[in-house]
N, C-alpha and C positions, 0 to 999 in steps of 0.2 A: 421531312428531313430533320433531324438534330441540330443541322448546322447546315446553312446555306454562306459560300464563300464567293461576294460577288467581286472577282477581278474585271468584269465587261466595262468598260469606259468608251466614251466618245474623246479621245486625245490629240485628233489633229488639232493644234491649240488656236493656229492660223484659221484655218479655215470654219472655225467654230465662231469668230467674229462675223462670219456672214451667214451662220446657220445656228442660231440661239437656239430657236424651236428646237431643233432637235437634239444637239447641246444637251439643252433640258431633259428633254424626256427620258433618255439615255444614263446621262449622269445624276439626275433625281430624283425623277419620276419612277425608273426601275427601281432602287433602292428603296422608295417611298411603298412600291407595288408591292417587293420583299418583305419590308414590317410590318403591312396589312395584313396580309397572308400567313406571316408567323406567328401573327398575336394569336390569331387564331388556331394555330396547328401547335402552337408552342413550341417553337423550333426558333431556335438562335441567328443572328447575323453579325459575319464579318467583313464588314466594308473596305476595298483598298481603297486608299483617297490617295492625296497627292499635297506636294511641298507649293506646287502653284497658289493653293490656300491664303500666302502670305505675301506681304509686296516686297519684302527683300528688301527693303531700308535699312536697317536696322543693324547689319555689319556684323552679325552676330549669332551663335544658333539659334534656332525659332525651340521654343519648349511646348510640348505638349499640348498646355492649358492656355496657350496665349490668344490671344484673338484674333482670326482671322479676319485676313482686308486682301482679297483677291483682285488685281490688278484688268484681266479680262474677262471673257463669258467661260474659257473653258475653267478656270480656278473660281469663279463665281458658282457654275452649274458645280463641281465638283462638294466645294463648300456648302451648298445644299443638301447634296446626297448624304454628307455627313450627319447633316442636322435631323434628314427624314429617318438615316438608318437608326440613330442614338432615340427616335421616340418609342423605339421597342427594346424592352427593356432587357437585359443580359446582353444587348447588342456591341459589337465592339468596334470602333475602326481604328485601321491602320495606315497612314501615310509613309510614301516614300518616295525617292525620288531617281530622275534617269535610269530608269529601270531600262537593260538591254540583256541577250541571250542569245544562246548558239540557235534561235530559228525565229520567222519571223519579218518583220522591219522595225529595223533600229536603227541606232548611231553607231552601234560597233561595226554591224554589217555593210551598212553605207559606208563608212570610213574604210573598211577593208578594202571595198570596190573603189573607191576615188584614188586611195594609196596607189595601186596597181594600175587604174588607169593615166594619174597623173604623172605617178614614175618612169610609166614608158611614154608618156608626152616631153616629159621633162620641164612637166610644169610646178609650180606653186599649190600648194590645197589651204585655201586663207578658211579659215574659222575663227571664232568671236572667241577673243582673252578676256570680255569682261563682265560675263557670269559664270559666277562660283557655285556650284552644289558638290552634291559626291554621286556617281554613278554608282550604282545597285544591280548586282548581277541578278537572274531570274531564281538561282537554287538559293541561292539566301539568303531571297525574299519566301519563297517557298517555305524554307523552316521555320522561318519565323511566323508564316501566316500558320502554318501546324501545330507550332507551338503553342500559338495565341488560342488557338482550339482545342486544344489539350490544355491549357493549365486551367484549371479551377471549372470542379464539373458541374458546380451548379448554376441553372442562371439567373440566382440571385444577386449576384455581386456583393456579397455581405462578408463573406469569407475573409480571413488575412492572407489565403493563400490565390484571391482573385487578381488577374492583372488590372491597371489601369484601362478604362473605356476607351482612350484615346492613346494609342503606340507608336512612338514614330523608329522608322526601322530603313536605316539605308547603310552599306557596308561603312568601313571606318578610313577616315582622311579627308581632303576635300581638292575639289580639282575645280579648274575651268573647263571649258567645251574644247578650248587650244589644249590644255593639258592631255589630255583624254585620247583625244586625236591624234597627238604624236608617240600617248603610249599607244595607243590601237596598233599603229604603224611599226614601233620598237619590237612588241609586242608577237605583232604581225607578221616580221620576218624571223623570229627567232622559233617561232612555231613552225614553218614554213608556207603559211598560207599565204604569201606574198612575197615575190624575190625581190626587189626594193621597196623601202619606204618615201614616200613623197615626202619633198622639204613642206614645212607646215608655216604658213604664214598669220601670224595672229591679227585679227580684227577686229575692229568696236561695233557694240553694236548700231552705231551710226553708220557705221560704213555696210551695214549689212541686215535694210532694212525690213520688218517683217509686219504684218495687219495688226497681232497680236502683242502686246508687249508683254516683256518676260521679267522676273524679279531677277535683280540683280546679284543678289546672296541668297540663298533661300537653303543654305545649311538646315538640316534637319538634327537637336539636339537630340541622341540615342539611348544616351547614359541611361535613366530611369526603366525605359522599355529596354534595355538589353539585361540590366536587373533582373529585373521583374520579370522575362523570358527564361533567364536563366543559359543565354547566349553568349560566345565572346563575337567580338569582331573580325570581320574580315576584312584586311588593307583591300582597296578599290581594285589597286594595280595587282592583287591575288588574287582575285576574282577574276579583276580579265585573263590574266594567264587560264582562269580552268574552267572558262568560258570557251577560248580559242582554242585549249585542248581539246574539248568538248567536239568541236566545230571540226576539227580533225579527225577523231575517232569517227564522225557522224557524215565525215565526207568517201 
């Protein structure tokens, strides 16, 4: 192939805390398997990665070049697979983050389901208010990973018209997990996939605890890779609406 585009991750993040090994082999080892193979076929790799990569201290967007410091196995194994795909050269990776879509399992589609069922419980749906990233719909992540494959056709990387090796790529604005969740639900009845919305109770994540810890900011800065894509952004909360259309048409 010309171009091998590996989205396959191991992403349960929880439950990678008690399955490393596999973790590994999944999240590095394949990628690692990929640029062996390419060196020799001479065919290109674009690695998705992920905003887990960083620990989210920092209160701030994470930029492209900054150094990774992943907090569990599954942003450690992830973090690796970066480093195996970048040792073949023209290789490129992309991170990004809460990525959801009209199929699948995600957080849009759980949120839809607890909305609907909470609502006619007439209960609360509590979600954690205190990490920050921005949710990334599946189509534009899509153009951008196309993108990333179409611009600049040699893979030398010498070019001024080559992108950066390293892309970060998640739609535009920034939300918490509570934010998200009460537009899912906003969202959600005004599409009509769900006749009320569940009241949405915000949570810390002390109150809501998990094997895995998770970065608490893990903004992904976009500016230079949306450049250098030659992309605009898309608000998060315009995304989910044409996700949820999506979801509609496809029901």
């Amino acid at each position: 192939p010309d171009w091998v585009l590996n989205a396959g991750a191991y992403t349960a993040v929880d439950k990678a805390e008690s399955e490393p090994e596999l973790a590994q082999a999944v999240n590095a080892g394949a990628p690692a398997s990929f640029a062996e193979a390419l060196a020799e076929t001479g065919g290109r790799l674009l690695q998705v990665s992920t905003d887990f990569v960083f620990n989210g201290s920092q209160g701030s967007p994470y930029r492209p070049e900054q150094a990774l410091d992943p907090l569990g196995v599954y942003g450690a194994t992830k973090a690796a697979g970066e480093m195996a795909a970048l040792s073949l050269p023209g290789a490129r990776v992309l991170r990004t983050s809460w990525v959801y879509g009209p199929v699948g399992k995600n957080f849009c589609l759980t949120m839809l389901r607890l909305h609907g069922l909470k609502a006619a419980a007439g209960e609360p749906l509590g979600v954690v208010a205190d990490q920050v990233g921005c949710p990334t719909a599946t189509h534009t992540l899509a153009a951008a990973c196309w993108r990333a494959i179409g611009t600049g056709a040699t893979p030398s990387g010498s070019g001024p018209e080559q992108p950066p090796r390293i892309l970060h790529w998640s739609d535009a604005g920034a939300a918490s997990w509570y934010d998200f969740a009460v537009a899912i639900g906003e969202l959600g009845v005004a599409a009509g996939l769900i006749g009320k919305a569940a009241l949405v109770r915000p949570l810390t994540s002390a109150d809501y605890p998990t094997p895995a810890q998770r970065p608490s900011y893990s903004l992904l800065d976009c500016t230079a890779s949306r450049a250098a894509l030659g992309l605009e952004p898309l608000h998060w909360r315009a995304g989910l609406a044409q996700v949820l259309e999506a979801i509609v048409q496809g029901s």
